[in-house]
N, C-alpha and C positions, 0 to 999 in steps of 0.2 A: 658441241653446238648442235641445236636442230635443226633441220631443213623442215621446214614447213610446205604442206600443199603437197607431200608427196607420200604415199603409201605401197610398202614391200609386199608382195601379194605373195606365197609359195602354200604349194599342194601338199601334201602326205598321204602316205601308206604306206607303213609297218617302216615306219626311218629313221627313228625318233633320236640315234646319234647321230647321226645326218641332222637331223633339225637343229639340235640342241649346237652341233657346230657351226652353222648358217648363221644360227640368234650369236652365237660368240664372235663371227668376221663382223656385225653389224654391229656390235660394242663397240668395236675398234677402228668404226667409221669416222672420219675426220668431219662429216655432219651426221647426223641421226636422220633416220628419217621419221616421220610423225606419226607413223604408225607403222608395225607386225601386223600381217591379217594372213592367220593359220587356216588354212582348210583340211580337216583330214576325210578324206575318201571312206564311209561304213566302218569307221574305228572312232571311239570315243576322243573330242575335244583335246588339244594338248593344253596342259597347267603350266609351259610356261612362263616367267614373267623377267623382266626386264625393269630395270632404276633410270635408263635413260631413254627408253621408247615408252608408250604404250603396246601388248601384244593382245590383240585379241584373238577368240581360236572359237571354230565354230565344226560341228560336225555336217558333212553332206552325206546323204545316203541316195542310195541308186539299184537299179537292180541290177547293171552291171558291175563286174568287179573292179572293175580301173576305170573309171568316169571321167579323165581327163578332157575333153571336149567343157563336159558341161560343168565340172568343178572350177575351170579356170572359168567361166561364164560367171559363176555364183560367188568366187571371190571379186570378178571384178565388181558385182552389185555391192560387195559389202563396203569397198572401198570407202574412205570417208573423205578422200580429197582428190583434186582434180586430176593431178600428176600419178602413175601405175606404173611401178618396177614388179614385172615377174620375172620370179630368180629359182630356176628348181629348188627342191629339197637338199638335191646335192651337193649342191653349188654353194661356197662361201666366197661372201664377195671382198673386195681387194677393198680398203679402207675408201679411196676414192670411189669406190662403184656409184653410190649414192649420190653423191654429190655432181657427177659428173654427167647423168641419168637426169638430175634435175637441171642444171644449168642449157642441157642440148631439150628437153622438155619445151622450157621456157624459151627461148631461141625459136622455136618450128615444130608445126602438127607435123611430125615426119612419125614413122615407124624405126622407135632406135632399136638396134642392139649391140652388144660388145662382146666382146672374145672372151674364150673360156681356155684354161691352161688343164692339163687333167694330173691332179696327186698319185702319185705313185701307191703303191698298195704298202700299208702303214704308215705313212706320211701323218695324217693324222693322229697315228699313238706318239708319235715323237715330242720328246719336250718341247715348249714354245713352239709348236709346228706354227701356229698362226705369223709369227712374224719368219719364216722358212718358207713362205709357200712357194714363192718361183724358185727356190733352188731345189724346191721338190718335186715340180712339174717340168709337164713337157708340152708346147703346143699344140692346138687343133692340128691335125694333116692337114685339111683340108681349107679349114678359114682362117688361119693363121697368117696373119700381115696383112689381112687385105683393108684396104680403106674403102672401096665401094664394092656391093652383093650382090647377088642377083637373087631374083625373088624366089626361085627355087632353093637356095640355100639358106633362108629364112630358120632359124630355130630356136623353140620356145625355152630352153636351156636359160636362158637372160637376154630380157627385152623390155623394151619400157615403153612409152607412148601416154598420151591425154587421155582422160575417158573419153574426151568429144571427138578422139580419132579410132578410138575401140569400137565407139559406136559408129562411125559412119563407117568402119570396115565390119560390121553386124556379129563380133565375138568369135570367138571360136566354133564351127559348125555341129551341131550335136548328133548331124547323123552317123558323125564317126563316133564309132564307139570301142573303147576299150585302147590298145597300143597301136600310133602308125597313121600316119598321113595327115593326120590333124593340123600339127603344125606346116605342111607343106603346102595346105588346101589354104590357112591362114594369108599367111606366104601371097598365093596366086590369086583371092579376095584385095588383098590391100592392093595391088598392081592393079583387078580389075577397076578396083573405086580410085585410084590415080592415088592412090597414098605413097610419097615417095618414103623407100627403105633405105637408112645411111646407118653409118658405121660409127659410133662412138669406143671411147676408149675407155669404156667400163669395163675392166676388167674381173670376172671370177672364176673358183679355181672348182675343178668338178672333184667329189669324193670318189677315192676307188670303191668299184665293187663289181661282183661276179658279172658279167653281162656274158652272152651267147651272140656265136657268129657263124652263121646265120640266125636271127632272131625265132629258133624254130620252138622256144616258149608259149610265142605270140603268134604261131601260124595263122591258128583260122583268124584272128584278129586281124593280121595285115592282110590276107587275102579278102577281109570282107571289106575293109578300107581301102585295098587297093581298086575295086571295082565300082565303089561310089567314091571312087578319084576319078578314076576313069570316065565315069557316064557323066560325072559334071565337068571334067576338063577337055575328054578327050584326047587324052595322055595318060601314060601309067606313072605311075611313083613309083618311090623305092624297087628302081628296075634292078640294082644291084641283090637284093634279097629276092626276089623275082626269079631272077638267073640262075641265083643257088639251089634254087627251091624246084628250078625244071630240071638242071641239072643232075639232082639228088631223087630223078625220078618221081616226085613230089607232086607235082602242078604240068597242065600242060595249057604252056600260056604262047600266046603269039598276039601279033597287034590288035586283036580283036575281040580274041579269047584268053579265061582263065578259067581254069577248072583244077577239083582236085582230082586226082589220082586215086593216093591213097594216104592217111596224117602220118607224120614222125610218129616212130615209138620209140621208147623213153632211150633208148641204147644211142637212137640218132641224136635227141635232145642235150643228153649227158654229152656223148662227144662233141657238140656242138658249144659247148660250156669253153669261153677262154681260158689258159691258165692264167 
């Protein structure tokens, strides 16, 4: 069955078994939604297609390398219906995500989002892993159970809302650029315009894959992000990476100041890589 009026917006770069298994949770949805709208980040269009959705796929280019800010800006223009599920690349949503994204939609301009479970590393090669996924994950730490959020814990992971409430919280801000605070700057925008943030029980499950802790990949990225957090909140972000990063000789940051030091080199990087 379709849901009508509601459109799955997700971003790429360089993920494409990641996508291809986003597009296979969304077969399996107990409504469809009305449309797939691909964006991939300075890499060619993805091909592809679906028997029970429409997908469309469009190329964004940029002269940064991860354009997240303003790629998710440019999917939501393309959107073709009133209703807006952004669901990462990574993330395949649980048959009810859709459905249940639309029904709390239609109910209240609010800012939804739902909880994400995260697959174990190969979870995905397993047979039928689609109908396995919660006996292959394990909860957020951190937002795992909660029925109300506070606007700092906002994350673009999976979330949905109206256009007419994307636009009175003015998109994603594009002066972040690249990895890091985007979604938290979001977040502290919808509080400032009175958009209330509630909790649905859209549930999707994230793909494994290599991430680093501390994100020291993305240094100068968060560090440029973190200081226009700063100058427009007046508060830091991601203090947690912050701490790592003074700690590790890195940065020398205090309530006022952030500076670099001197960048990871690849030795720091590599060990920084999880198993």
């Amino acid at each position: 069955m379709s849901t009508k009026q509601i459109s799955v917006l997700t971003i790429v770069k360089s993920r494409q078994e990641a996508l291809q298994n986003l597009v296979a949770g969304l077969e399996q949805s107990d409504h469809y939604p009305a449309e797939l709208v691909i964006i991939n980040m300075n890499e060619p269009a993805s091909e592809l297609a679906s028997k029970n959705f429409p997908i469309r796929s469009f190329r964004f280019n940029a002269d940064e390398r991860l354009p997240l800010a303003a790629t998710r800006n440019f999917a939501a223009e393309q959107a073709a219906y009133p209703f807006m599920i952004f669901l990462d690349v990574d993330c395949i949503p649980s048959s009810q995500l859709v459905s249940r994204y639309f029904d709390a939609c239609k109910k209240a301009d609010h800012l939804w989002i739902g909880p994400v479970r995260y697959l174990r590393e190969g979870a995905t090669s397993e047979p039928d892993f689609l109908q396995k996924m919660w006996e292959l994950s394990t909860p957020d730490p951190v937002r795992a159970d909660l029925r109300e959020i506070n606007y700092a814990l906002f994350w673009s992971l999976n979330f949905a809302c109206s256009k007419k409430t994307y636009e009175r919280i003015g998109g994603f801000d594009t002066r972040f650029t690249g990895y890091g605070a985007e979604d938290t700057d979001f977040g502290f925008t919808a509080r400032e315009k009175n958009v209330p943030l509630s909790v649905v029980d859209a549930l999707a499950y994230h793909q494994y894959h290599a991430s680093y802790d501390p994100p020291l990949n993305h240094f100068e990225d968060i560090l440029l992000n973190a200081k226009t957090f700063s100058d427009k909140w007046q508060t830091w972000p991601m203090e947690g990476w912050l701490k790592k990063f003074a700690n590790a000789g890195l940065i020398e940051w205090t309530d006022t100041k952030l500076k670099i030091l001197r960048k990871p080199n690849e030795t720091e990087i590599r060990a920084a890589l999880k198993a």
